[in-house]
C-alpha positions as CSV (number, residue, x, y, z in Angstrom):
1,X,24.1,-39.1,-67.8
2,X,26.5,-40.3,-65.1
3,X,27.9,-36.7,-65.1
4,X,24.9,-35.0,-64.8
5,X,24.0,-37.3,-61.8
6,X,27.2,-36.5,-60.2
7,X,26.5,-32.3,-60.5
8,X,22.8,-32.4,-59.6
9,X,24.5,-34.7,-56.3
10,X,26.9,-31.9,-54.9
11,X,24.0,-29.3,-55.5
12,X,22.2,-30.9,-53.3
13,X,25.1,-31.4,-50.6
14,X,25.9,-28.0,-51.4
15,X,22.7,-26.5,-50.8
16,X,22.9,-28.8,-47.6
17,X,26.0,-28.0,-46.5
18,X,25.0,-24.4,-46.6
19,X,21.9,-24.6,-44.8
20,X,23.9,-25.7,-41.6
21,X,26.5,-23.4,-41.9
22,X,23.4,-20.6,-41.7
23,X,21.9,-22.3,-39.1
24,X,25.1,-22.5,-37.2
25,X,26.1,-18.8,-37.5
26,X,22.4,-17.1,-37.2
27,X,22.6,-18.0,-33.6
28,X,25.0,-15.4,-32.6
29,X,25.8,-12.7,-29.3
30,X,27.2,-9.6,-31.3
31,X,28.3,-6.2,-29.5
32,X,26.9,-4.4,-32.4
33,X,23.4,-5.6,-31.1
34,X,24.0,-5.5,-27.3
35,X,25.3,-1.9,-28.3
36,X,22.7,-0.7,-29.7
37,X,19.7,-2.2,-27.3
38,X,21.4,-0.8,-23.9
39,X,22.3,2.6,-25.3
40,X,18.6,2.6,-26.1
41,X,17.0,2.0,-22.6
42,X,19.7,4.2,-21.1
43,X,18.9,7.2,-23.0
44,X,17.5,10.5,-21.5
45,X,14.3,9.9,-23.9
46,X,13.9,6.9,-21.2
47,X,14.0,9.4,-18.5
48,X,15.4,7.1,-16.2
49,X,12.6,4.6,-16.4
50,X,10.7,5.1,-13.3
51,X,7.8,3.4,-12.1
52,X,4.7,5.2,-12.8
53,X,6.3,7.2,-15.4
54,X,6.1,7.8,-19.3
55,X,9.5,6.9,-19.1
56,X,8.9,3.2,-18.2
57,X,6.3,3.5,-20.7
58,X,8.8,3.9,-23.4
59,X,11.0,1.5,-22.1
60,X,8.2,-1.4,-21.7
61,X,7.5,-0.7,-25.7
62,X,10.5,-0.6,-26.8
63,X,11.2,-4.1,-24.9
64,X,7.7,-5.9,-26.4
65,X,8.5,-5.0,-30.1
66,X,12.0,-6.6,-29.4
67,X,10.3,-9.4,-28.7
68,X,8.1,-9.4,-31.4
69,X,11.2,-9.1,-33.8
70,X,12.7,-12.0,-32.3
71,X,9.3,-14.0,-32.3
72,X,8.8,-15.1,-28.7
73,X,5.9,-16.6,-27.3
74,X,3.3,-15.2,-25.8
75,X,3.1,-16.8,-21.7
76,X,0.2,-18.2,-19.1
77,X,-3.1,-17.2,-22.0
78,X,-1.7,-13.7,-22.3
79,X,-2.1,-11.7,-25.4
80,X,0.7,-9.9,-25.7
81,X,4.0,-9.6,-23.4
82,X,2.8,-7.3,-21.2
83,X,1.8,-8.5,-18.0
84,X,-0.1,-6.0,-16.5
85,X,-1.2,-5.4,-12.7
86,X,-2.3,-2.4,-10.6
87,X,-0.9,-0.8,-7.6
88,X,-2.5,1.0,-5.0
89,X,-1.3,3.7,-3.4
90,X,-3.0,4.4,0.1
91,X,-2.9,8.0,1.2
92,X,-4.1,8.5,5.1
93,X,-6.9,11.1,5.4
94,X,-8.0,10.9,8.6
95,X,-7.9,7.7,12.1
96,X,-9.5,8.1,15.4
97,X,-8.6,5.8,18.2
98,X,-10.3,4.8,21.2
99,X,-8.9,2.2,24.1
100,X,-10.8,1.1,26.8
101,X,-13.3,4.2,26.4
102,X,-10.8,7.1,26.3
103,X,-10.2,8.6,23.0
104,X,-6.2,9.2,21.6
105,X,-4.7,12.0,20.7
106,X,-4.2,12.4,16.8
107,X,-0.2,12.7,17.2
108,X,0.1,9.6,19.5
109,X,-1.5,7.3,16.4
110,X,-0.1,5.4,13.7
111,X,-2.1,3.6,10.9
112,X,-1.4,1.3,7.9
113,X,-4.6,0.2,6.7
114,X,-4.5,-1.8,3.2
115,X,-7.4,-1.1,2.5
116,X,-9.8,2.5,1.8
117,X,-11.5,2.4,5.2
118,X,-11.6,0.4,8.5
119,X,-13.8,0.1,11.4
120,X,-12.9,-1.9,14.3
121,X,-15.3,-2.2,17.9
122,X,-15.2,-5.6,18.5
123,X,-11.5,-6.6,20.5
124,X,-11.9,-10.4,19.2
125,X,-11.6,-9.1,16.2
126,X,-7.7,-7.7,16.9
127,X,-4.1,-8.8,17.5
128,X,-3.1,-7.1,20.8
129,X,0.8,-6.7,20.8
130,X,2.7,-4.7,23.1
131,X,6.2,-2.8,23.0
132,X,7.2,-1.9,27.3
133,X,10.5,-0.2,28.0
134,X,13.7,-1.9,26.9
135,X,12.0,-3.9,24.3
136,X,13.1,-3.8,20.6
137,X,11.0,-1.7,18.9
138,X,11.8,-2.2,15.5
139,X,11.5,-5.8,15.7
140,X,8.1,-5.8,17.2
141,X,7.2,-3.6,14.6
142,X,8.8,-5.2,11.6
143,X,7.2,-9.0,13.1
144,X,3.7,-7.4,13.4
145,X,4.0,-5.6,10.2
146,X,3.7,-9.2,8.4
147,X,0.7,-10.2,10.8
148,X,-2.9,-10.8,8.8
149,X,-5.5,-9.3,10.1
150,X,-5.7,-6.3,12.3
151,X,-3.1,-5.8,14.8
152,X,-3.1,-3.3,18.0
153,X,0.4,-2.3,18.5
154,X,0.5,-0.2,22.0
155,X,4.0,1.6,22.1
156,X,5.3,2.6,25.7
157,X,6.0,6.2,25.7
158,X,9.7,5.2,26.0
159,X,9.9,5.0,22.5
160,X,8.4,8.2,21.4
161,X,11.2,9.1,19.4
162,X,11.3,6.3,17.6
163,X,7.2,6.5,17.1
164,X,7.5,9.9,15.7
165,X,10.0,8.8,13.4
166,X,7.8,6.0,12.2
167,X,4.8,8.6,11.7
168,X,7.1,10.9,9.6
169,X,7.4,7.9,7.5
170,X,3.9,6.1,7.3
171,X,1.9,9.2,6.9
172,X,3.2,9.5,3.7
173,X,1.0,6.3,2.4
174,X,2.1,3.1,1.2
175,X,1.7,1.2,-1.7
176,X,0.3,-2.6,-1.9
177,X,-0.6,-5.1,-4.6
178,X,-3.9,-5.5,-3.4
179,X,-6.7,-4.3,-1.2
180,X,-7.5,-6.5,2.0
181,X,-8.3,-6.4,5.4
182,X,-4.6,-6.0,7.2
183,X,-4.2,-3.1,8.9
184,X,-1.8,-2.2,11.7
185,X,-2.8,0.2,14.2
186,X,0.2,1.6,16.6
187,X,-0.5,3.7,19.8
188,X,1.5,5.9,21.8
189,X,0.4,4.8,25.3
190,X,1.2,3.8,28.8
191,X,-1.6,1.6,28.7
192,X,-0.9,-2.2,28.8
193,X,-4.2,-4.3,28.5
194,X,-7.1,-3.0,26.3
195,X,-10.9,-3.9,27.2
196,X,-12.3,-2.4,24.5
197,X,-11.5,-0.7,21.1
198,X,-13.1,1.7,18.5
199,X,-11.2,2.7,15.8
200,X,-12.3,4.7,12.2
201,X,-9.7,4.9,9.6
202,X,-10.1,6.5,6.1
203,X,-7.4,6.3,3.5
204,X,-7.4,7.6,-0.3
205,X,-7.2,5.1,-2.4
206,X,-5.3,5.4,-6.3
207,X,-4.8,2.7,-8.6
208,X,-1.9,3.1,-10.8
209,X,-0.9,0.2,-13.8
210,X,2.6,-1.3,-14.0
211,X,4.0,-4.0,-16.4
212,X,6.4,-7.0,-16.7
213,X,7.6,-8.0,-20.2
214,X,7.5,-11.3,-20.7
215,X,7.7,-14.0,-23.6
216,X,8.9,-17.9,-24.0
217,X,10.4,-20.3,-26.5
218,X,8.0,-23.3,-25.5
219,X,10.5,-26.5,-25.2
220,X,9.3,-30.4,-25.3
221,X,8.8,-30.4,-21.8
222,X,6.2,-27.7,-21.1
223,X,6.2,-28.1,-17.6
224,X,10.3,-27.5,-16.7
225,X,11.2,-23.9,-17.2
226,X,14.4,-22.3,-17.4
227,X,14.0,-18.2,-16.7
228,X,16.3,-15.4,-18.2
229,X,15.5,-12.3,-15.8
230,X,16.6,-8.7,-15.4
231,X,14.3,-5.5,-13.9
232,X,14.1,-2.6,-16.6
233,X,13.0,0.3,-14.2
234,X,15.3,2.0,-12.7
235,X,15.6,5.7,-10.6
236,X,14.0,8.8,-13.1
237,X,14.5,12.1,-13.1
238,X,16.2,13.6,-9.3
239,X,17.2,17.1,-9.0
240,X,17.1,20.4,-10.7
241,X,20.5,21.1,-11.5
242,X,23.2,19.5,-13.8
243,X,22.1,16.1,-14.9
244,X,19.4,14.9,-13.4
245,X,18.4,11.8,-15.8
246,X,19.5,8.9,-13.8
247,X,20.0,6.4,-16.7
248,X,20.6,3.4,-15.2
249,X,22.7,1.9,-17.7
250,X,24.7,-0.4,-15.8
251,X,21.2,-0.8,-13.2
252,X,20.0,-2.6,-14.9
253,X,19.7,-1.8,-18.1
254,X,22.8,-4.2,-18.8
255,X,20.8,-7.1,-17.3
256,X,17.6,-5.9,-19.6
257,X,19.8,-5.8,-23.0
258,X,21.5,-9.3,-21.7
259,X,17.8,-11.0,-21.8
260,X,16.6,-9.2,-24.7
261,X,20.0,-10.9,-26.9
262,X,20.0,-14.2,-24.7
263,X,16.4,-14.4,-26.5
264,X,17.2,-13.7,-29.7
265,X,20.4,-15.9,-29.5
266,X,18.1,-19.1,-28.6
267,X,15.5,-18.5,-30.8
268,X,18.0,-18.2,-33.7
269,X,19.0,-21.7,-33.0
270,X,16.2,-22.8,-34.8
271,X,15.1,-26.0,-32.7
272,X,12.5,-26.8,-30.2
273,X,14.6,-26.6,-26.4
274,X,14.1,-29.4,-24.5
275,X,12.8,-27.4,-21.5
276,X,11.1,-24.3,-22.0
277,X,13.1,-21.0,-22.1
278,X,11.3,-17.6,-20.3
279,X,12.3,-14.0,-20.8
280,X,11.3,-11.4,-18.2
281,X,11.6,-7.8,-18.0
282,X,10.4,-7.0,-14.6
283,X,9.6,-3.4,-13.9
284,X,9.4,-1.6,-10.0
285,X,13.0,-3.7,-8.4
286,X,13.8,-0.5,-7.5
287,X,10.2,0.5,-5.8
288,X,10.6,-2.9,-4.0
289,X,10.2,-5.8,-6.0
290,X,6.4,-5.6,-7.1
291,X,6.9,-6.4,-10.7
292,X,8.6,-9.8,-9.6
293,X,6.3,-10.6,-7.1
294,X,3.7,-10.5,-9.1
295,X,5.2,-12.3,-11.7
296,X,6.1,-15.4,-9.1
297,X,2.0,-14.9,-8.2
298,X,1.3,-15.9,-12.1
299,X,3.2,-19.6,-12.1
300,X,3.6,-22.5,-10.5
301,X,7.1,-22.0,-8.8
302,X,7.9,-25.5,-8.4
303,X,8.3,-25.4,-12.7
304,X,11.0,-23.4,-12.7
305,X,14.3,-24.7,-12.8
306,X,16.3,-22.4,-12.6
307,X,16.7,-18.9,-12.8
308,X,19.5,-16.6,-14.2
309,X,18.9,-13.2,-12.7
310,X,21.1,-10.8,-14.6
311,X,22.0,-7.5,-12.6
312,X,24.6,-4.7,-13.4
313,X,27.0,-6.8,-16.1
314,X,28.0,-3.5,-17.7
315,X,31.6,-3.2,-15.9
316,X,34.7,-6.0,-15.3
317,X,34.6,-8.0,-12.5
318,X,37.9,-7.3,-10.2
319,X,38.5,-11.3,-11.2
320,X,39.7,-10.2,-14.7
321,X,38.1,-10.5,-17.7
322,X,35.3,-13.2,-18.7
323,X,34.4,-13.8,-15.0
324,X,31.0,-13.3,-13.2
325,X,29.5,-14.1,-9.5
326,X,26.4,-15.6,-8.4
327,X,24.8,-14.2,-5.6
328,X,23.5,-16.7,-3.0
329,X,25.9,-19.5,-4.1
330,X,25.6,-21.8,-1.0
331,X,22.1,-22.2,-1.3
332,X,21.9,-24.4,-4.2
333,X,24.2,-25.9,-6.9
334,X,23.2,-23.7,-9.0
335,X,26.6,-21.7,-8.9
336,X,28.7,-25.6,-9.1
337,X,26.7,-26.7,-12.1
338,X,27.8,-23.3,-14.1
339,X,31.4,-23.8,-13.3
340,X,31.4,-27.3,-14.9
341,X,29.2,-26.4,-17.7
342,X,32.6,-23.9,-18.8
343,X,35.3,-25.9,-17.8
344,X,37.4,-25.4,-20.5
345,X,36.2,-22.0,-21.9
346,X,38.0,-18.7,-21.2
347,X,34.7,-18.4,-19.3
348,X,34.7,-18.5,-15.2
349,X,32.1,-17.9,-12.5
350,X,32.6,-17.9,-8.8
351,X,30.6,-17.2,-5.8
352,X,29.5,-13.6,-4.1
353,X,33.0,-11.5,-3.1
354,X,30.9,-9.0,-1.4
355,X,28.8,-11.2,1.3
356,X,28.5,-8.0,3.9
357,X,26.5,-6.2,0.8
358,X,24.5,-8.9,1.2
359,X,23.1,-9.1,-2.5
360,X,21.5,-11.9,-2.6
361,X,18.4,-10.0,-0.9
362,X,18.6,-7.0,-3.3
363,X,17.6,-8.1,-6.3
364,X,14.2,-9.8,-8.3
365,X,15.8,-13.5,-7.5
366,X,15.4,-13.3,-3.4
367,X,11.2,-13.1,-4.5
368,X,10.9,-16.4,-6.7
369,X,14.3,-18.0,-4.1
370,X,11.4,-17.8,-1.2
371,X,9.5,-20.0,-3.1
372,X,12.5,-22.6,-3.6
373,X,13.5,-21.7,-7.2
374,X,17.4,-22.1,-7.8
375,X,17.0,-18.4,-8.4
376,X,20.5,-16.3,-8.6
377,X,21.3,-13.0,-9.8
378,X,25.0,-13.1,-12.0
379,X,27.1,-9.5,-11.8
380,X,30.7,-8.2,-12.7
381,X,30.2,-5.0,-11.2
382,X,32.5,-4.3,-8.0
383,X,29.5,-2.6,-5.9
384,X,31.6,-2.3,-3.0
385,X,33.6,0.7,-4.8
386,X,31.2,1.4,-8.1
387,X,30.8,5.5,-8.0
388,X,28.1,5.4,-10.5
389,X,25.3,2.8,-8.6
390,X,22.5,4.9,-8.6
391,X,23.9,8.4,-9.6
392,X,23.5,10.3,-12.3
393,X,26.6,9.3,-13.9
394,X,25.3,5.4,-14.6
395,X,25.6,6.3,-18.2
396,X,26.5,4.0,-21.2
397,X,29.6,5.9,-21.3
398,X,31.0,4.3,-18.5
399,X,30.6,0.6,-19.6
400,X,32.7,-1.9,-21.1
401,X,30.7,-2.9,-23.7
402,X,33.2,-5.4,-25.4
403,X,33.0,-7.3,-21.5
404,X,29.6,-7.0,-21.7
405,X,28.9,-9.1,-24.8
406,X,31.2,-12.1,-23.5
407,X,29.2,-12.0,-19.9
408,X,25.8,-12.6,-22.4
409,X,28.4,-14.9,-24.0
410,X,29.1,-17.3,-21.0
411,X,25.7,-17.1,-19.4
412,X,24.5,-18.3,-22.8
413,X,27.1,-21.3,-22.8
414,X,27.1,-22.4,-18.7
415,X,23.2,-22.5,-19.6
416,X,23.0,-24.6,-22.2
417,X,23.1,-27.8,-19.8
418,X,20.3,-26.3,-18.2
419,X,18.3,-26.3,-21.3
420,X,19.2,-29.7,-22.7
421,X,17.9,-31.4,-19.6
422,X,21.6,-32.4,-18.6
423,X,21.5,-30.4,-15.6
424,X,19.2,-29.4,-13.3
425,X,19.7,-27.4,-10.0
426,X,18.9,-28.5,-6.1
427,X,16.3,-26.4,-4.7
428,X,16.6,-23.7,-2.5
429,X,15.4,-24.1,1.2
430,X,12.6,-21.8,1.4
431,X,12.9,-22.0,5.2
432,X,17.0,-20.6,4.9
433,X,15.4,-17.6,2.9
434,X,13.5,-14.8,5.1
């Protein structure tokens, strides 16, 4: 009796002892797996993933059933992991112009209108800014660029060179999220005061779809967030001759397959986080952030934690091996807390070598670091001499896929602080970031 007691005992520890070591080794980052992902998004059947393309398309489908596989979370009452939005894209048909009763010339006219038409006769209702002889041009014109409303920029025919150059440009359209009433009207003129204004522009107006990916592990506090982020677009198909596919494999296709495992790897830990864990895929970094933007338009900032912005991990860092910088490391302790979570590991991380690049600005972070998020992108790449950023040649072929894996591997373990509640990054100043 005493002997079957003793056998049906260390079954059960058995069984016990079993479960753990499952539980313990299910939660892994394998090469295998981060192989197979990136050499996915970076083939030619992606066709570079550009915006607006069948290419992203693929891409964006590819990264959703991934994340149905793993068994994320659906975020903010969506129904799936796309998060959808529209662009517009405004196409200039035709703008007439008329300043204190004398109508302008075609040529000598400049309009960015965000919306399909505009009709202006009343001056109170316009921003009157000049541009005289000897003044910056392109900082008037950036500063009144941001202004709401409608805005009269009169340009001094000093600057006519300049003004044609700027026509070239805008006349080609421009994209915005949304349709409003900002419109900036420049003019060509040696007139310096207006009395009165008329003005008629007509744009064509097309509404294209993009998406993020997107998809949580909920953690016991609902309202802290810690966000895994990396942009999945990239440049398309350039060119007619020799290969014209630019992949992107490195850009950021490595940052993409990095959030996709990271997922996977905390899911598989099979435990409720503390704080909640977000994935995004954000599409159109390259076409100028959109996909982020709207993404930061979606949440309340001031949840997020902290946020690991992974871009271009596919190649060693000039540090050696198992070493990674943080763009923007001054601007919270974001960067400091990493360092100590590793101390000890074969793992290291150490600010921006490449300040005059100045990468902190040209990447999905810089949108959600306005807002005061401890936001930071983490690379290996040596931009400053990389032959492949956005060529052709940005294949998977060119990676070090073994150095890949152990970057996933050490943001995985400097975040796990993060996570647990132990740590939790300053803020940035949202006043330091323009």
């Amino acid at each position: 009796m005493e002997m079957k007691k003793l056998f049906a005992l260390l079954l059960v520890v058995s069984v016990f002892n079993s479960t753990i070591i499952s539980c313990q080794t299910k939660a892994q980052i394998d090469e295998a797996e981060v192989t197979r992902i990136i050499t996915t998004l970076a083939s030619d059947d992606m066709e570079g993933r550009r915006m607006f393309t069948p290419g992203i398309e693929k891409a964006s489908k590819f990264i959703q059933n991934e994340f149905e596989e793993i068994g994320l979370e659906y975020v903010g009452g969506l129904n799936s992991y796309e998060q959808k939005f529209n662009m517009y894209t405004l196409s200039p048909k035709s703008a007439s112009v008329s300043i204190n009763g004398k109508s302008v010339s075609t040529e000598n006219i400049i309009a960015s209108v965000n919306n399909e038409n505009l009709e202006v006769s009343n001056l109170e209702d316009v921003e009157v800014v000049t541009v005289k002889a000897g003044e910056n041009f392109q900082q008037v014109f950036g500063q009144a660029r941001s202004n709401e409303g409608v805005t009269l920029l009169l340009v001094d025919n000093s600057h006519k060179d300049l003004f044609g150059r700027y026509k070239g440009f805008l006349s080609r359209g421009n994209r915005v999220m949304e349709l409003n009433d900002n419109a900036l009207i420049m003019v060509l003129t040696d007139e310096s005061a207006v009395n009165s204004i008329s003005a008629s522009i007509q744009n064509e107006v097309t509404a294209e779809s993009l998406s993020n990916v997107v998809g949580k592990i909920s953690g016991k506090r609902s309202d802290e967030v810690v966000l895994f982020s990396a942009h999945y677009d990239h440049l398309g198909i350039r060119g007619t001759e020799g290969d014209t596919i630019y992949n992107g494999a490195n850009d950021d296709a490595s940052g993409t397959t990095a959030v996709i495992t990271l997922a996977k790897y905390f899911k598989d830990m099979g435990k409720q986080p503390e704080r909640t864990i977000m994935f995004a895929a954000f599409t159109a970094e390259e076409g100028g952030g959109y996909g982020s933007t709207y993404f930061s338009q979606q949440l309340n900032p001031d949840e997020i934690v902290a946020m690991f912005n992974i871009e271009m991990i596919g190649k060693p860092a000039v540090s050696g091996p198992n070493t990674a910088w943080i763009t923007g490391f001054e601007r919270s302790n974001f960067g400091e807390l990493l360092q100590k979570a590793v101390e000890g590991t074969e793992y290291e991380f150490y600010a921006d070598p490449y300040p005059s690049q100045n990468l902190f600005y040209r990447s999905d972070n810089a949108t959600l670091a306005r807002l005061g998020v401890p936001a930071h992108s983490i690379s290996t790449t040596p931009i400053d001499v990389d032959k492949d950023y956005h060529q052709a040649s940005d294949e998977v072929s060119t990676l070090d896929l073994a150095h890949m894996t152990n970057t996933i591997k050490a943001i995985a373990a400097a975040a796990g602080r993060m996570i647990s509640g132990e740590d939790t990054p300053t803020r940035v100043d949202k006043a330091s970031v323009r």
